[in-house]
C-alpha positions as CSV (number, residue, x, y, z in Angstrom):
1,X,16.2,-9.8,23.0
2,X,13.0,-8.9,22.0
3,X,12.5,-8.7,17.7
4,X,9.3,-7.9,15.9
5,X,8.5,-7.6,12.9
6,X,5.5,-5.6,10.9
7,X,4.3,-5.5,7.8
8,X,4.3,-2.2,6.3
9,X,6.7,1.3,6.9
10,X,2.9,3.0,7.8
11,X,2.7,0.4,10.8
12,X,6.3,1.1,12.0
13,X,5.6,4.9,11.3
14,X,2.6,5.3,13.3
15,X,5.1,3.3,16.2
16,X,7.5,5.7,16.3
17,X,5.4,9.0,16.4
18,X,3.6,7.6,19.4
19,X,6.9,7.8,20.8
20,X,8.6,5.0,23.7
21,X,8.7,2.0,20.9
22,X,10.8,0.0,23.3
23,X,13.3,-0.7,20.5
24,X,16.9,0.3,19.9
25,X,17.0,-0.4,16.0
26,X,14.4,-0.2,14.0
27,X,14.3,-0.4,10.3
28,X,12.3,1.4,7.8
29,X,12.5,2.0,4.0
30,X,15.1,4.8,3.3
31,X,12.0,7.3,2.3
32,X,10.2,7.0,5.2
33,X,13.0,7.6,6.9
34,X,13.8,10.6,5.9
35,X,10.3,11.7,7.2
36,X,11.4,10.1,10.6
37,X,15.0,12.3,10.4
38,X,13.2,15.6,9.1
39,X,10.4,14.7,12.2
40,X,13.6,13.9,14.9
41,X,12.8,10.8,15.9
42,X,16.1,9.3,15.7
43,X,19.6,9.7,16.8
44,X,22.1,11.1,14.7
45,X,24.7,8.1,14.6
46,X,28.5,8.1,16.2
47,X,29.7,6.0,13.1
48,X,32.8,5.4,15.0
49,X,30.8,2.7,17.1
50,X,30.1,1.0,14.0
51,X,33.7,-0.7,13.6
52,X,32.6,-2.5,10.2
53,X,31.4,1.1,8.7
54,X,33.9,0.5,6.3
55,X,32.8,-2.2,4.7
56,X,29.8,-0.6,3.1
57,X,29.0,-0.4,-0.3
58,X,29.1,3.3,-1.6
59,X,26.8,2.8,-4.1
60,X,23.9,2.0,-1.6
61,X,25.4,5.0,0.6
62,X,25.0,7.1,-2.3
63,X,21.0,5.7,-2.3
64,X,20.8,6.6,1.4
65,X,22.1,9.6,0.7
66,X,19.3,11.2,-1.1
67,X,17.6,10.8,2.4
68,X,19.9,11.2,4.7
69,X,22.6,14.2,3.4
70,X,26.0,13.5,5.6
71,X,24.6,9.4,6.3
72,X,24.0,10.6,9.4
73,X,20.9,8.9,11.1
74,X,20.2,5.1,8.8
75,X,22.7,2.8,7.3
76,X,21.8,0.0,5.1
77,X,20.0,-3.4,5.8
78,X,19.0,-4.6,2.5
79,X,17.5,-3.3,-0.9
80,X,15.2,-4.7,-3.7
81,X,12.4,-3.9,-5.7
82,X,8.3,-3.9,-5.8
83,X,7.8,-5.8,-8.7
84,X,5.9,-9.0,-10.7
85,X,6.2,-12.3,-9.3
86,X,4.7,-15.2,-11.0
87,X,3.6,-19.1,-11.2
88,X,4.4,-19.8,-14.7
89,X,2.5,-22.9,-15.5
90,X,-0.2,-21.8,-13.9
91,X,-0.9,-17.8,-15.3
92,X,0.1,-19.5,-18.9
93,X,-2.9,-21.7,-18.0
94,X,-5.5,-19.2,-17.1
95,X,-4.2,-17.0,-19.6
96,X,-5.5,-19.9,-22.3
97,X,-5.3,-17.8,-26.0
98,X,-3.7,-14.2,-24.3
99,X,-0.1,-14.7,-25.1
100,X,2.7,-13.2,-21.8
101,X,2.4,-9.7,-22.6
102,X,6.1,-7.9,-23.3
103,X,5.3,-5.5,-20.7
104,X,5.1,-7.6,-17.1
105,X,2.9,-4.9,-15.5
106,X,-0.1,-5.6,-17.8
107,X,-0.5,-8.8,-16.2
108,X,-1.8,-7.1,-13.0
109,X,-2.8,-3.3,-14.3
110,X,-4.4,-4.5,-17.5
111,X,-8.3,-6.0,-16.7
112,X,-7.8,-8.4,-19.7
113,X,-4.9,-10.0,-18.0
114,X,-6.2,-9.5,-14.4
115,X,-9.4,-11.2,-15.4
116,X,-7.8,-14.2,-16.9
117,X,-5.7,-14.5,-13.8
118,X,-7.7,-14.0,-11.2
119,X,-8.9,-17.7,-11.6
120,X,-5.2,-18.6,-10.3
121,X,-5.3,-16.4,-7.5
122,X,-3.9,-12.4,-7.3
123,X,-2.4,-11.1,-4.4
124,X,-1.3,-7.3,-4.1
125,X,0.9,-6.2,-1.3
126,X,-1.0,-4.5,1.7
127,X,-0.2,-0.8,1.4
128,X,-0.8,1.9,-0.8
129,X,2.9,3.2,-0.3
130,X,3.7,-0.1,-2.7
131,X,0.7,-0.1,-4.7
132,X,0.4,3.4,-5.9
133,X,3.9,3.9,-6.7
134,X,3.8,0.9,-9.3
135,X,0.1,2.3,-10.8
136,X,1.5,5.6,-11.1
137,X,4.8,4.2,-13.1
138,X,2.4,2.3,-15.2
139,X,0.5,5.4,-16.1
140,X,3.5,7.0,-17.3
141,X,3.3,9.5,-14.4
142,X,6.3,9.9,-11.7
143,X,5.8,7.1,-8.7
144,X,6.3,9.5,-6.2
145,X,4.2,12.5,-7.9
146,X,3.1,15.5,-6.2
147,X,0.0,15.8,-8.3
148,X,-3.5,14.7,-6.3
149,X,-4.7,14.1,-9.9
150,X,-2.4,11.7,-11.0
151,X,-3.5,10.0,-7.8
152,X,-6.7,9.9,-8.7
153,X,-5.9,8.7,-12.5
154,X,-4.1,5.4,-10.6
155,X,-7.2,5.1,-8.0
156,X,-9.3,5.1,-11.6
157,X,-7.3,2.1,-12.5
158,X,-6.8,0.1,-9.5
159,X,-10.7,0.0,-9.6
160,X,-11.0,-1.3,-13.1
161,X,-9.0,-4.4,-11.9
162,X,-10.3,-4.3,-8.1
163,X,-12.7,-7.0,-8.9
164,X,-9.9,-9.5,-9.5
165,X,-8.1,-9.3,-6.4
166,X,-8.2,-12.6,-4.4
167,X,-5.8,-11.3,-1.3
168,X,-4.1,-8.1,0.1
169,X,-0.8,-8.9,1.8
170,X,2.9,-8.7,2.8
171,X,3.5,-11.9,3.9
172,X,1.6,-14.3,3.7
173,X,1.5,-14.5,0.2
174,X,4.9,-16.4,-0.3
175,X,3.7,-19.2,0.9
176,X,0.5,-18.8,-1.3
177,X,2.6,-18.4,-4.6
178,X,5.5,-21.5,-3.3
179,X,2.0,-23.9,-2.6
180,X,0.0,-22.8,-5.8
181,X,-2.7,-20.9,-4.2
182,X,-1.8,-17.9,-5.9
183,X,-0.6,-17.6,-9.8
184,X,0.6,-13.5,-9.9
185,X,1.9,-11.1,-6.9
186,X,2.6,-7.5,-6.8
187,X,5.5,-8.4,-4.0
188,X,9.1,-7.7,-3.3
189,X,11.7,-9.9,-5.1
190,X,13.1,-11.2,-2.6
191,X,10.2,-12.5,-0.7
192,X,9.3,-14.2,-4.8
193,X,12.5,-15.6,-4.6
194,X,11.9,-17.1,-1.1
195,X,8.6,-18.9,-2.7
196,X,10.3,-20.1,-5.4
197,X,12.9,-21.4,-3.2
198,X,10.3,-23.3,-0.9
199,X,8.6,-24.7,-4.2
200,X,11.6,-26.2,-5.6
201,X,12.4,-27.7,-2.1
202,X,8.5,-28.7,-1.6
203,X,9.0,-30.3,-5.4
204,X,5.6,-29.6,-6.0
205,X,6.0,-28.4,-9.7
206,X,5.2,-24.7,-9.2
207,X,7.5,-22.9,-10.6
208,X,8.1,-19.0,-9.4
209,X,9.7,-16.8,-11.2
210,X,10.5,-13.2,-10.1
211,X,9.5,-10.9,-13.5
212,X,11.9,-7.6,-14.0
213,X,10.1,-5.5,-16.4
214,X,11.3,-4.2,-19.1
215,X,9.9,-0.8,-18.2
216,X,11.4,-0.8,-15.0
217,X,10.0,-1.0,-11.0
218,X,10.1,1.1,-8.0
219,X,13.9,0.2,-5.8
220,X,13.4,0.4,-2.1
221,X,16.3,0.6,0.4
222,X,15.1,-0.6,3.9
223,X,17.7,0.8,6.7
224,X,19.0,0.4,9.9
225,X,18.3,3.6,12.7
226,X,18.2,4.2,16.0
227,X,15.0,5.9,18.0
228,X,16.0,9.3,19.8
229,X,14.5,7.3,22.8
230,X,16.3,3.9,22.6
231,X,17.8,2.5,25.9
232,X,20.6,0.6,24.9
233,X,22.4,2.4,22.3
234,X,26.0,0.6,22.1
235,X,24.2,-2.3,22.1
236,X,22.4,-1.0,18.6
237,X,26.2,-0.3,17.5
238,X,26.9,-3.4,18.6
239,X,24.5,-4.8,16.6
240,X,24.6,-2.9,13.5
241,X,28.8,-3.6,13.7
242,X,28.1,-7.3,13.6
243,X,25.8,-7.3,11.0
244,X,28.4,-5.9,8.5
245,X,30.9,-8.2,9.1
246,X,31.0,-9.8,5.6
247,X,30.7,-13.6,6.5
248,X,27.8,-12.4,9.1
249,X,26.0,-10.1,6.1
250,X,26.0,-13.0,3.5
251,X,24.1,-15.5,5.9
252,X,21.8,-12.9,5.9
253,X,21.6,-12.4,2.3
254,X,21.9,-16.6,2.0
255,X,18.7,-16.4,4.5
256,X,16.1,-13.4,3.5
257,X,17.3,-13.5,-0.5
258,X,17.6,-9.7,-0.9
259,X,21.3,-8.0,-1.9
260,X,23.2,-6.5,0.4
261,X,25.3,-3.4,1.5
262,X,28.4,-5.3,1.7
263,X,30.4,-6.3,-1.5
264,X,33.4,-8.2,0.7
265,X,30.5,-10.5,1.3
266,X,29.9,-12.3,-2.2
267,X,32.6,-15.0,-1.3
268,X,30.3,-16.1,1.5
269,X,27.2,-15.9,-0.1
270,X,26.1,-19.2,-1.8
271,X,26.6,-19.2,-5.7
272,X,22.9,-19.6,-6.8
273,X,21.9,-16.8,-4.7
274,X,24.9,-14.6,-6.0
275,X,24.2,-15.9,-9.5
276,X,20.3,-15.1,-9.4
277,X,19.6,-12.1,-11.5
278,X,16.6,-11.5,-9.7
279,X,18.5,-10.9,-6.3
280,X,21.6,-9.3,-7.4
281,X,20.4,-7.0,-10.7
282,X,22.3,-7.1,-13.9
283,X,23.9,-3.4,-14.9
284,X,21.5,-3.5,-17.5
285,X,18.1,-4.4,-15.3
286,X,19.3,-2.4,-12.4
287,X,19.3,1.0,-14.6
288,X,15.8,0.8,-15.5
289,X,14.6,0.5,-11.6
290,X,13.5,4.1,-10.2
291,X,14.8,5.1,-6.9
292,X,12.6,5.6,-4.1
293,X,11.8,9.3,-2.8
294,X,9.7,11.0,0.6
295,X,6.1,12.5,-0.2
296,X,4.3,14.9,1.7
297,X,2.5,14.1,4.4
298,X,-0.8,15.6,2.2
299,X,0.1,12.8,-0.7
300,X,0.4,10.5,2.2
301,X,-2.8,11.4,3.5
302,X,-5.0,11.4,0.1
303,X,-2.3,8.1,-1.0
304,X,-4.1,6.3,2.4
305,X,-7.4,7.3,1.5
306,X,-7.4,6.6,-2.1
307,X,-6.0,3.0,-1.2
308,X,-8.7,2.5,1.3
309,X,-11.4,2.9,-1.6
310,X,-9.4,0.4,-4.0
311,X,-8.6,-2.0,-0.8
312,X,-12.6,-2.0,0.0
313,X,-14.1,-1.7,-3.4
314,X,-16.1,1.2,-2.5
C-alpha cells in the first residue's frame, strides 16, 4: 500500500490536474472538491460498494452536499475548523499588561497582540486558502468573497502583522506548540488538540488550549474520492466500507482528534475525546462556524498571489 500525505488541498490539486496520481482515494477539503467534480477528475461513486454507507451522519451529508448535489463523487473523512490555538502560560506572559482579548482573532490579526506574541513564537498555516478565509472573516467581509478588493483589504492587514510571524506551516507546528517553541497558531483544532495531547503526555507544563471564538471560524470538511484514473477501484470501496465501520471510524477519531461522519461510533470513541468541546462542537459553538464554499479559479489565482506577497514580506 502506498499512503502519502501533503500539506495543503493546492499541493493535492495541482496532483490531480497533472493527471496519473497513482492513487485510488484521495482526500481533499469538500470545496476543492467540488472544483475537482465540476473539472471531472473523479469517478462518480457506486454507493452500493460502500456496504457501511448507511452509517453516515446526514448532517455532514448535508455539508457535502453543498458540493457535491446527489453525494455523488466524495463521502466524508473528517471535519473541523481553522481556528486559534494557544500556549496559555506562555501568550499571558508575553502579553505582560494587555489583558486576553474577548475576541480570539485579535491575538493574531491585531499588531498589538501579534507584536506582544511574537516573542513566544507565531506560526500561521502554509496556505492562503486557510489564511485569507480567516482575514477576510475578521474584516467583516464574506471568507469566501468574490470581491478582488476585499482581497486586497485582508492582504493590507496580513502585512501590518507580517513582521511577527516566526513560522509558516501545516505540520510541523504541533510539535512546536506541544514543546513550547511556539505560544499562538492559526491551525486546525484537531492538530491543537494533538499538541496539547503530547504536552500533557510530555508533562512539560505547556498547556494548549484550542480557542473557539466567539465570532465564529471557517468549518472545513475533508473527503474521501476516487480519481477518474484510479486502478483499483473496489479496493477504494473496500477501503472507504471499512473505514465506516463504527468501532474502525472511532480509532480514527481516538487517533487524528477531529469528529467524525459516523454517530454509531461515540461508544467507541474514548470519553475525553468525546467529551472535548474542542473536537466535538457544542450546538451553541458549532452555529457560529461558517461553512466552507468553492471560489473561482480568478479568486484562486489573485488568493495565491496575494499570499505569496504576505508569505515573503514583499
Amino acid at each position: 500500500m502506498r499512503y502519502d500525505t501533503f500539506d495543503s488541498n493546492e499541493t493535492l490539486h495541482a496532483k490531480l490536474v497533472a493527471g496519473n496520481t497513482g492513487y485510488d482515494i484521495v482526500v481533499p477539503s469538500s470545496n476543492w472538491a467540488k472544483i475537482q467534480i465540476d473539472g471531472g477528475l473523479f469517478t462518480k461513486l457506486d454507493k452500493s460498494k460502500i456496504t457501511t454507507y448507511a452509517n453516515l451522519d446526514p448532517f455532514v451529508m448535508k455539508q457535502l452536499a453543498t458540493m457535491d448535489p446527489g453525494n455523488q463523487h466524495i463521502v466524508p473523512w473528517m471535519w473541523g475548523i481553522t481556528t486559534i490555538g494557544i500556549n496559555e502560560g506562555k501568550l499571558k506572559a508575553a502579553l505582560g499588561n494587555l489583558p486576553m482579548p474577548d475576541n480570539a482573532w485579535d491575538l493574531l490579526f491585531k499588531p498589538e497582540y501579534a507584536a506582544k506574541a511574537k516573542s513566544c513564537g507565531i506560526s500561521v498555516l502554509d496556505s492562503g486558502d486557510e489564511v485569507f478565509p480567516a482575514a477576510l472573516r475578521y474584516l467583516g467581509k464574506p471568507p469566501y468573497s468574490k470581491n478582488a478588493a476585499d482581497y486586497q483589504a485582508a492582504g493590507k492587514m496580513l502585512a501590518a502583522i507580517r513582521p511577527n510571524i516566526t513560522l509558516f506551516s501545516s505540520s510541523g507546528y504541533i510539535n512546536d506548540l506541544a514543546s513550547g517553541s511556539l505560544c499562538l497558531v492559526l491551525g486546525w483544532n484537531g492538530d491543537i488538540s494533538i499538541a496539547a495531547a503530547r504536552a500533557r503526555e510530555a508533562k512539560n507544563g505547556n498547556n494548549i488550549k484550542v480557542l473557539l471564538p466567539k465570532t465564529g471560524a471557517v468549518m472545513f470538511f475533508d473527503t474521501m474520492a476516487i480519481p477518474v484514473d484510479a486502478k483499483h477501484v473496489d479496493n477504494a470501496y473496500k477501503f472507504m466500507s471499512y473505514m465506516y465501520r463504527p468501532e474502525v471510524n472511532a480509532e480514527n477519531v481516538n487517533k487524528v482528534l477531529y469528529a467524525n461522519p459516523v454517530p454509531a461510533s461515540a461508544k467507541f470513541i474514548k470519553p475525553e475525546v468525546r467529551d472535548n468541546k474542542a473536537v466535538f462542537m457544542a450546538p451553541e459553538d458549532l452555529a457560529r462556524m461558517v461553512p466552507p464554499q468553492a471560489v473561482s479559479s480568478d479568486v484562486r489565482r489573485l488568493r495565491t498571489r496575494l499570499y505569496t506577497t504576505f508569505k515573503t514580506g514583499l
